[in-house]
C-alpha positions as CSV (number, residue, x, y, z in Angstrom):
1,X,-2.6,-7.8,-17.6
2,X,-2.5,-5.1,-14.4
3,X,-2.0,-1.6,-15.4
4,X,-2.6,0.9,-12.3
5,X,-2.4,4.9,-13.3
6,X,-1.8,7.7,-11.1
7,X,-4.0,5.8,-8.3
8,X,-4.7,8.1,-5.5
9,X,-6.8,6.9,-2.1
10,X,-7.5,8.7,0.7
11,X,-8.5,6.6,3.7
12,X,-8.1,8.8,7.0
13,X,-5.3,9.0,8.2
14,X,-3.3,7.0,5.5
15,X,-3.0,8.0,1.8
16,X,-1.8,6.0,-1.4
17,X,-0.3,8.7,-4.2
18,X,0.5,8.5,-7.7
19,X,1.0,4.1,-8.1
20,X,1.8,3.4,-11.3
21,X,2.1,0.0,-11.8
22,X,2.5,-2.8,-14.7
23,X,2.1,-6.8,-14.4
24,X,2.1,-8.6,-17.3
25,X,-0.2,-11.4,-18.0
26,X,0.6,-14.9,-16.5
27,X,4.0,-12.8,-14.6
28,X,4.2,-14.0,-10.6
29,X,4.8,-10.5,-9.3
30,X,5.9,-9.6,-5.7
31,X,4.6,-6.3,-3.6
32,X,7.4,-5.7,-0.6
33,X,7.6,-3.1,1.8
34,X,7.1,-2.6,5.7
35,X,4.4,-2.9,7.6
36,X,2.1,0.1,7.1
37,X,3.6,0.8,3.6
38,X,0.2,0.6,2.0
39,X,0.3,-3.1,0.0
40,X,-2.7,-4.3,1.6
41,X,-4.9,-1.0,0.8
42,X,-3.2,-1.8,-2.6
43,X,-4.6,-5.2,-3.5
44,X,-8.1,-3.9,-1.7
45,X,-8.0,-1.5,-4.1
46,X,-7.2,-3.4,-7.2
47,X,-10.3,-6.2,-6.0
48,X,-12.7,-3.6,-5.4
49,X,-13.1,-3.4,-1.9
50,X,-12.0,0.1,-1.1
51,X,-12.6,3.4,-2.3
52,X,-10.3,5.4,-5.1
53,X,-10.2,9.0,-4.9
54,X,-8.6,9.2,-8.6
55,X,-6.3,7.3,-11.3
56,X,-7.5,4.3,-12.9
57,X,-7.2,-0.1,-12.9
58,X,-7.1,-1.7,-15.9
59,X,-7.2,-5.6,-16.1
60,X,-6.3,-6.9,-19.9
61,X,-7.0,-3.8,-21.3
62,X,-10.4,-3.4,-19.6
63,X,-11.0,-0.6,-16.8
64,X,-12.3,-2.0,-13.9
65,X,-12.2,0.9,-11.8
66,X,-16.0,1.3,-11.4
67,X,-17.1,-2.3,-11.3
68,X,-18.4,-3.7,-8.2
69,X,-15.6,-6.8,-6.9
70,X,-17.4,-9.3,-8.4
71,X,-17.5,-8.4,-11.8
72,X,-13.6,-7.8,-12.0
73,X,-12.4,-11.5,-12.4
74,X,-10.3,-11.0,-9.3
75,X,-9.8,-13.0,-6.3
76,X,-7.8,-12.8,-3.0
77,X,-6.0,-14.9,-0.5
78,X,-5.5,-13.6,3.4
79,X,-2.8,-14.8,5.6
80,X,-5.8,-15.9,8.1
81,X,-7.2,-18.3,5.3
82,X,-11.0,-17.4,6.2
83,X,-12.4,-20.9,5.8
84,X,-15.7,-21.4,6.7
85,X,-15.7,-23.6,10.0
86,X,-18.9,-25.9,9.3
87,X,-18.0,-26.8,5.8
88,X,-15.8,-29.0,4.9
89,X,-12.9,-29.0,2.5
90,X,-14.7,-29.7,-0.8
91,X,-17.6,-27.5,0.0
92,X,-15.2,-24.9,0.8
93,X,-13.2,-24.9,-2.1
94,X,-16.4,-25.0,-4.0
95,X,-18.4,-22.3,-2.6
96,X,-17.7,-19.6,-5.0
97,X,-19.3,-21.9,-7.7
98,X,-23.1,-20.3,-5.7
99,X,-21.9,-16.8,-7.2
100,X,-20.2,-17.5,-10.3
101,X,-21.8,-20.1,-13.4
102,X,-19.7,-22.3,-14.4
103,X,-20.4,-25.1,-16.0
104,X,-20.7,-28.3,-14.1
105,X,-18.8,-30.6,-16.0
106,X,-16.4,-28.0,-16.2
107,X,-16.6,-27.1,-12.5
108,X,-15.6,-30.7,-11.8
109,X,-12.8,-30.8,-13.8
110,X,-11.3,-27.4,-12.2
111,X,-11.9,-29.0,-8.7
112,X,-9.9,-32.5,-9.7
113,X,-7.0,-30.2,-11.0
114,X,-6.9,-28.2,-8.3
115,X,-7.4,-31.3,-5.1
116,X,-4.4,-32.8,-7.9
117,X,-1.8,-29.8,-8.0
118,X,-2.4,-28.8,-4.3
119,X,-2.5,-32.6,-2.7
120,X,-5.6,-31.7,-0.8
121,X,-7.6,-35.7,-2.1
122,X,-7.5,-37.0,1.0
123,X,-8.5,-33.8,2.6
124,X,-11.8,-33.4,1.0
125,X,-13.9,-34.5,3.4
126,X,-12.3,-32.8,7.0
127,X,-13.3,-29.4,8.6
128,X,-10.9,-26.7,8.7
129,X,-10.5,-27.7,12.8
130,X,-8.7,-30.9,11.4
131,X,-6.0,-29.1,9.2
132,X,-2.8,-28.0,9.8
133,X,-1.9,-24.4,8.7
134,X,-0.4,-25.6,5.5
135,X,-3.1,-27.4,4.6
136,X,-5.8,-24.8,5.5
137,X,-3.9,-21.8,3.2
138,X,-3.8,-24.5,0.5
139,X,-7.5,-25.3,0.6
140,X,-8.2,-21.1,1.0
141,X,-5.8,-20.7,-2.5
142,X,-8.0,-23.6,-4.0
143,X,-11.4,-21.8,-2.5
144,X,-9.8,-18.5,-4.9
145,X,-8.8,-20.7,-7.6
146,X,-11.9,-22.3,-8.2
147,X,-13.8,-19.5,-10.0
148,X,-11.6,-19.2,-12.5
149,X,-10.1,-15.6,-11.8
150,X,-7.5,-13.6,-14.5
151,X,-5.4,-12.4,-11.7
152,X,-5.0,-14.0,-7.9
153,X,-4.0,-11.2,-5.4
154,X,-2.2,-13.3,-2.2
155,X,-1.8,-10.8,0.9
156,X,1.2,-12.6,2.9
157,X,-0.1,-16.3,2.5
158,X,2.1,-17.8,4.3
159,X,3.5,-15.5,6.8
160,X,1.3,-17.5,9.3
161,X,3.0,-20.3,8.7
162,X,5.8,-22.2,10.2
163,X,8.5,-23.1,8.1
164,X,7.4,-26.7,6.9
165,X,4.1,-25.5,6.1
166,X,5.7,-22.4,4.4
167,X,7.3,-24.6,2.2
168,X,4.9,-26.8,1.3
169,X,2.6,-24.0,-0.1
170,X,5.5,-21.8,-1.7
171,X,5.8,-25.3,-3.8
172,X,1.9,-25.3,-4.4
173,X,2.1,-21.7,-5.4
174,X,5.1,-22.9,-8.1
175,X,3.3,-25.5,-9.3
176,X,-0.2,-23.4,-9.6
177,X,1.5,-20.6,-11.5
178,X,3.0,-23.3,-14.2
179,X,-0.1,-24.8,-14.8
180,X,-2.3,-21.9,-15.5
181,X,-2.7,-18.4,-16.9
182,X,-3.5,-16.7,-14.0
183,X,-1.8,-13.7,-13.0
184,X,-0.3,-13.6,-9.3
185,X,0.2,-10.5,-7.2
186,X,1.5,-11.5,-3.9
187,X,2.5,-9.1,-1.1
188,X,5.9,-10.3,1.3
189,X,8.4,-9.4,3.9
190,X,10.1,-12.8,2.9
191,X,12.9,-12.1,0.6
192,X,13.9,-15.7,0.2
193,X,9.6,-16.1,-1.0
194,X,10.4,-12.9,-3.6
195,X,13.7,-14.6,-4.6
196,X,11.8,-18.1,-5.1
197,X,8.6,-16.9,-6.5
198,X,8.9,-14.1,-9.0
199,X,10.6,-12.2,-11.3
200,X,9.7,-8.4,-11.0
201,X,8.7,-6.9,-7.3
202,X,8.3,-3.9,-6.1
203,X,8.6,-2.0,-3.1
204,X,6.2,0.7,-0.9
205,X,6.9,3.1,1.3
206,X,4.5,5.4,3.2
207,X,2.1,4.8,0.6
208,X,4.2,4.8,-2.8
209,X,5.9,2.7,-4.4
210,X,9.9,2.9,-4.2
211,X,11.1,1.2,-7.1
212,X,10.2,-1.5,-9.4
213,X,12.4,-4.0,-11.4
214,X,13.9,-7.7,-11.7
215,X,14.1,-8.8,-7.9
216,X,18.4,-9.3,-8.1
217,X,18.6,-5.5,-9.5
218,X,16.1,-4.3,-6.4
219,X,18.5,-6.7,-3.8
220,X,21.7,-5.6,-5.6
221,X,21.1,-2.1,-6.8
222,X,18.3,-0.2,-4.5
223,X,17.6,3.5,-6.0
224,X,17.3,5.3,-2.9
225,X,18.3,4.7,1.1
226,X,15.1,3.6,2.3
227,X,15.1,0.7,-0.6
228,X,19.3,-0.5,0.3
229,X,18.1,0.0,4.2
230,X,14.9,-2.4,3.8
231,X,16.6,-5.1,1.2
232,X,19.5,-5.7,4.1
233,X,22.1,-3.3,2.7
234,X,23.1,-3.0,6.4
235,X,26.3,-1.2,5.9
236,X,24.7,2.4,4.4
237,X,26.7,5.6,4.8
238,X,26.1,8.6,3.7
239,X,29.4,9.8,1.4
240,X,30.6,12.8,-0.4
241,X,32.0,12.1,-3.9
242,X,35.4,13.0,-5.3
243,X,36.4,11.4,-8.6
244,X,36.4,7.7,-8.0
245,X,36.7,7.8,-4.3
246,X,33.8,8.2,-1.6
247,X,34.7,9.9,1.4
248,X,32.9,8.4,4.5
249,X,33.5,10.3,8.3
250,X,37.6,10.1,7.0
251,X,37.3,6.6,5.2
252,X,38.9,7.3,1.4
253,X,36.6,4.1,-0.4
254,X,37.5,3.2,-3.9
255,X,34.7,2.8,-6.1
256,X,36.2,2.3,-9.4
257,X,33.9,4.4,-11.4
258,X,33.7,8.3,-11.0
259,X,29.6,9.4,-9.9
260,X,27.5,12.1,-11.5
261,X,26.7,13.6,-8.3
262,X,29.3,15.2,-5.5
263,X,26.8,14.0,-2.9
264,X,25.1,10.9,-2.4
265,X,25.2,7.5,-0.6
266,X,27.1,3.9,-1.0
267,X,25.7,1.2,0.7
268,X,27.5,-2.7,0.8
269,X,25.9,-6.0,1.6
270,X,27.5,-7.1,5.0
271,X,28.0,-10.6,3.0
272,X,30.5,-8.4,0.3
273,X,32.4,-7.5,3.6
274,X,35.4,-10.3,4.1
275,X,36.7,-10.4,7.4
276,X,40.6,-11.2,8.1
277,X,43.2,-11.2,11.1
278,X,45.8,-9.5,8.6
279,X,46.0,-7.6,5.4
280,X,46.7,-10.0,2.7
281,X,47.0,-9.4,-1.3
282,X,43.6,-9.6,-3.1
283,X,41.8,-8.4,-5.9
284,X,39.8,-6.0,-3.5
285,X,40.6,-2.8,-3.6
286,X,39.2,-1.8,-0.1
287,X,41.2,-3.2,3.1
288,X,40.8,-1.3,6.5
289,X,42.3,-2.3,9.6
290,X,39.1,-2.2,12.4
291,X,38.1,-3.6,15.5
292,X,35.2,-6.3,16.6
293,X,32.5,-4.4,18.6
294,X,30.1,-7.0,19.0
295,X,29.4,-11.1,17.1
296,X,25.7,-11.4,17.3
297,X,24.3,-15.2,16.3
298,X,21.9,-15.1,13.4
299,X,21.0,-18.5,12.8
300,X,23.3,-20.0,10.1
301,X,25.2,-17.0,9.8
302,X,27.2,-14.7,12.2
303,X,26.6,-10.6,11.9
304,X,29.9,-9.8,13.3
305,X,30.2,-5.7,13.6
306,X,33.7,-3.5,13.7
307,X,34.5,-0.2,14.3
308,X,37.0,1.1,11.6
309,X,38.2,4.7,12.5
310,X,34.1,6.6,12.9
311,X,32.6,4.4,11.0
312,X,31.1,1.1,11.7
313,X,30.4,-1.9,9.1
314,X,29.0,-5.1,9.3
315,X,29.6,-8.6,7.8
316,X,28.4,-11.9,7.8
317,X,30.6,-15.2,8.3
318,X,30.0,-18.2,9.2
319,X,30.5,-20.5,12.2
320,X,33.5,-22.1,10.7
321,X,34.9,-19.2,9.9
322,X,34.0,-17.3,12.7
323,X,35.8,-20.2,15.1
324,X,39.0,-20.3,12.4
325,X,39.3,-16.9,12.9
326,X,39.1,-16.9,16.6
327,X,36.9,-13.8,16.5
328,X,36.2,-12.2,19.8
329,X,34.8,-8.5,21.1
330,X,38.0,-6.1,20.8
331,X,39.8,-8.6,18.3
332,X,42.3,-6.6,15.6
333,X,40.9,-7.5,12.3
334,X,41.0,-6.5,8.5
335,X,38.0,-5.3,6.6
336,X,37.9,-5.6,3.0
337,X,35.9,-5.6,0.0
338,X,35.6,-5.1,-4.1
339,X,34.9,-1.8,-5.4
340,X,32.4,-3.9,-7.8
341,X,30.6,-4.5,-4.6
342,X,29.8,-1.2,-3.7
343,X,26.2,0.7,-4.6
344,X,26.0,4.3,-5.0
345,X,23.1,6.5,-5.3
């Protein structure tokens, strides 16, 4: 449905170089990266709304690259919903209907689905002053909806949002992307949103894109060290290679498997790391004795840092656990993890 060639844009002091890209029709697909990686000048691009310097945008086989925003079939949601204030829910939703013919009994069918899927009946008749956030990124997804576009670019919807209202339209999103044929590009920091939303994502940096795949094999298997670093691979080191082991500032780490390369980096989610008060028999084939430098509170979770010999890891436990193991600063523990759960590049 999406196909971007070597797109190149120059826009002052930021560039985008050599995006290739593929989304296929009706696929919910997921733009990551941080800020400043380019994904907004991205979607602008694809919609028309800034200049390309070279490369091409194809929507179903068509090449859009010259046509003015309007005539691509595209439309796009802001995390600042950009309601009109002195109109009111229905007349919002409906205004693209002033710039696009559609027919009216069908126009009044697509507005009954859409106040259906997205619960926004007994909305119709507020202003945007009376919604809540939720409700007001909800009526801006209808307002793009309502034209009847092939693909729906969504530049961090719901961001803005607190968590019960971040919820309520990550359901809305689901339950649109079932019910129609419309092709969803949505940009994210949220990793639980990616996880939730899509299948395929891919990730910028500095104005290309990273890597591209299934979600899992982008949070389990990042191709380079920016990708492991922003995905949460916190424990990243770089290693030389001999046979099956990496050597890591005097760490000998089993990896199981010998790599192509002498040189390189292995990188381990801090949740692969189990933490223990004494070496005990397991099928892991990593065990280090180290030393608690700091237990830092993240919510549900514990990030609970050690030092083993130069190099430092960090591993995520629980409050249960953490209180079982009677884990303090300076506390003599036992590091260990599978060789399965290491990633090399």
């Amino acid at each position: 449905m999406i196909a971007i060639r070597g797109l190149d844009i120059d826009l002052r002091d930021f560039h985008l170089r050599d995006v290739d890209l593929e989304i296929a029709e009706n696929e919910f697909f997921i733009l990551m990266g941080p800020t400043g990686a380019g994904k907004t000048v991205l979607l602008e691009a694809i919609v028309g709304l800034v200049p390309i310097k070279s490369g091409k945008i194809y929507i179903g086989g068509k090449d859009i690259t010259g046509l003015p925003p309007e005539k691509r079939g595209i439309s796009i949601v802001y995390q600042d919903y950009a309601l009109f204030p002195h109109l009111t829910v229905r007349d919002n939703i409906t205004y693209g209907l002033h710039f696009h013919k559609i027919g009216k009994r069908k126009a009044q069918e697509r507005l009954a689905q859409l106040i259906e899927v997205l619960n926004l009946s007994h909305l119709q008749h507020r202003l945007p002053a009376n919604l809540s956030g939720g409700e007001k990124q909800r009526v801006s997804v209808a307002r793009a909806l309502m034209v009847e576009p092939k693909v729906l670019l969504l530049d961090e919807p719901l961001s803005a949002l607190d968590p019960r209202f971040r919820e309520e339209v990550r359901g809305a999103l689901k339950r649109l992307h079932r019910t129609s044929n419309i092709t969803f590009l949505m940009v994210t920091h949220d990793f639980a949103e990616a996880l939730s939303l899509a299948g395929r994502a891919a990730v910028m940096n500095n104005g290309r894109i990273e890597q591209i795949g299934e979600i899992e094999d982008i949070f389990k298997r990042p191709n380079s060290a920016f990708v492991a670093d922003f995905v949460g691979m916190k424990n990243l080191f770089s290693a030389e290679f001999r046979g099956t082991k990496a050597l890591v500032s005097g760490l000998e780490i089993e990896l199981g498997v010998t790599p192509v390369n002498s040189h390189g980096y292995i990188a381990i989610r801090p949740e692969d790391i189990v933490i223990s008060r004494r070496r005990f028999s397991s099928s892991m084939r990593n065990s280090f004795p180290a030393v608690v430098t700091a237990i830092i509170d993240q919510g549900f979770y514990y990030e609970v840092r050690v030092q083993s010999g130069e190099v430092a890891f960090a591993s995520l436990i629980t409050k249960s656990s953490l209180i079982d193991l009677k884990l303090r600063e300076t506390a003599d523990v036992v590091i260990s993890f599978k060789a399965a759960s290491i990633h090399f590049f």
